[in-house]
N, C-alpha and C positions, 0 to 999 in steps of 0.2 A: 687092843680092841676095846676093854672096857673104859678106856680115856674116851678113844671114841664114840663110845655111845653116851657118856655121859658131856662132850663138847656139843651132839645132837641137843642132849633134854636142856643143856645151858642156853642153846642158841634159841630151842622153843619157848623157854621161861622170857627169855628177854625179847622174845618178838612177842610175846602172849603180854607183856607189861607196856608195851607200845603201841599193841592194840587196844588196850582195856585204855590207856589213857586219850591214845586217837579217837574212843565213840564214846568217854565220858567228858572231854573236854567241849566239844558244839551240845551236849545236854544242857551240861552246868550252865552254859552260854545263852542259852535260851529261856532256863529257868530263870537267871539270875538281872538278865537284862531289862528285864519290866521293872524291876525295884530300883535299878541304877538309874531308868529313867526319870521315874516315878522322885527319887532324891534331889537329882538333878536340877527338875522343873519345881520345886519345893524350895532349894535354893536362892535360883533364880526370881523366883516370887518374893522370898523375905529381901533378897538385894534390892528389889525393883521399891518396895515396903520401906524399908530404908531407907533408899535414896528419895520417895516423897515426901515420908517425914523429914529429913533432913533440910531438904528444900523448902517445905512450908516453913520450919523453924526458921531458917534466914530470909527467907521473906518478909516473914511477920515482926523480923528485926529489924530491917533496914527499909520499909513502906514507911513508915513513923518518922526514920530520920533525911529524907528525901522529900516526905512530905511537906516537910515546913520550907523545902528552898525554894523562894519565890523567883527566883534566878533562871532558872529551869522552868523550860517549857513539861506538859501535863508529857507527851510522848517522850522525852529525855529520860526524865523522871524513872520512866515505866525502864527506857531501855537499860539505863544505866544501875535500875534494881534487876534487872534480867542478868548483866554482865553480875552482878556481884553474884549471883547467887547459883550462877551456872563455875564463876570463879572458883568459888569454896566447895561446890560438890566436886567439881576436878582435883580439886588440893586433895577431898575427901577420899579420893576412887571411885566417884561413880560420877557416869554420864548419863544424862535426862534430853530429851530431845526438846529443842527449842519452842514448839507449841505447849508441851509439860510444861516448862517453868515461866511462858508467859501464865499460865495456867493458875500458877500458884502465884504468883506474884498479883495479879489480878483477884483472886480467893483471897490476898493478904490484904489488900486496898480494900474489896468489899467489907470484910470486917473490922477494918481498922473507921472504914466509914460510920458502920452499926454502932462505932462507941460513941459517935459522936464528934469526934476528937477532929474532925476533919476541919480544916481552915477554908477551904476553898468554894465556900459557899458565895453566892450573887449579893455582892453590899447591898445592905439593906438601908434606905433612904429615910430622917427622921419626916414626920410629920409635918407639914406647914405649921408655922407659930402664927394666930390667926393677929391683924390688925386693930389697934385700937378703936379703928374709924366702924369698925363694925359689931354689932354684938348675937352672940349664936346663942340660939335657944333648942336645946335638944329634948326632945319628946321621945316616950318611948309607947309603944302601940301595943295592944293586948297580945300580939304573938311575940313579943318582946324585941321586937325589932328596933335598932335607935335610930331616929330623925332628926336632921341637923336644916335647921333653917336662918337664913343670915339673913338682916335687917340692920338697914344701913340707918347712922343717928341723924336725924337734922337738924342742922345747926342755924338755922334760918328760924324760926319758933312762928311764923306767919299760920299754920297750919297746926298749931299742936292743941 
């Protein structure tokens, strides 16, 4: 009889420890879940951080060396800086969506522009190299403006 009452208190201790963990396990769960997300989304932010720094960085590489092939059309240019650069963030682990890394590639040409460095300016035409047969007299006017007046020579001397 004493076995049995102590097989009772054993079976209450182990239903009382399956209780206590059945209504402390959905607490913990609820306390705990705001900070799992909270890590999560923090995560995901430095990856996303990441992968556009990484992205500008090879854009800002390969704009410069694309830029100077005249071979390529201006839209080539662009796509085939697109393909490298979506290329290498894949090789990297991470994937950017294709308006993003038009995006930076686009940011990398604007500033590669800003240096100056850009070749693909409108040829600029030299001056006309004026005639002998003519002689220019340039005047410049109190708002400092310059005037250029041509007067042709004659070579006939009937009238000089």
């Amino acid at each position: 009889m004493f076995t049995h009452i102590l097989d009772v208190f054993n079976s209450l201790k182990a239903t009382g420890v399956v209780a206590f963990f059945v209504a402390v396990i959905p607490v913990v769960y609820k306390l705990i879940n705001p900070y799992l997300q909270k890590k999560i989304a923090t995560e995901k932010n430095v990856h996303a951080q990441q992968a556009l720094e990484l992205g500008l960085k090879l854009a800002n590489v390969i704009v410069p060396e694309l830029a100077v092939l005249a071979a390529l059309s201006k839209s080539d240019r662009k796509k085939e800086a697109m393909r490298f650069v979506n290329d290498q963030l894949k090789a990297n682990g991470f994937d950017l969506d294709y308006q993003v890394i038009a995006g930076l590639v686009e940011k990398a040409y604007q500033a590669y522009k800003a240096t100056g460095a850009d070749n693909h300016f409108a040829p600029i035409t030299p001056a006309p190299v004026e005639s002998e047969n003519s002689q220019s007299a340039k005047s410049i006017d109190a708002t400092g403006n310059v005037s250029q007046t041509s007067q042709a020579t004659e070579k006939g001397g009937a009238n000089a």
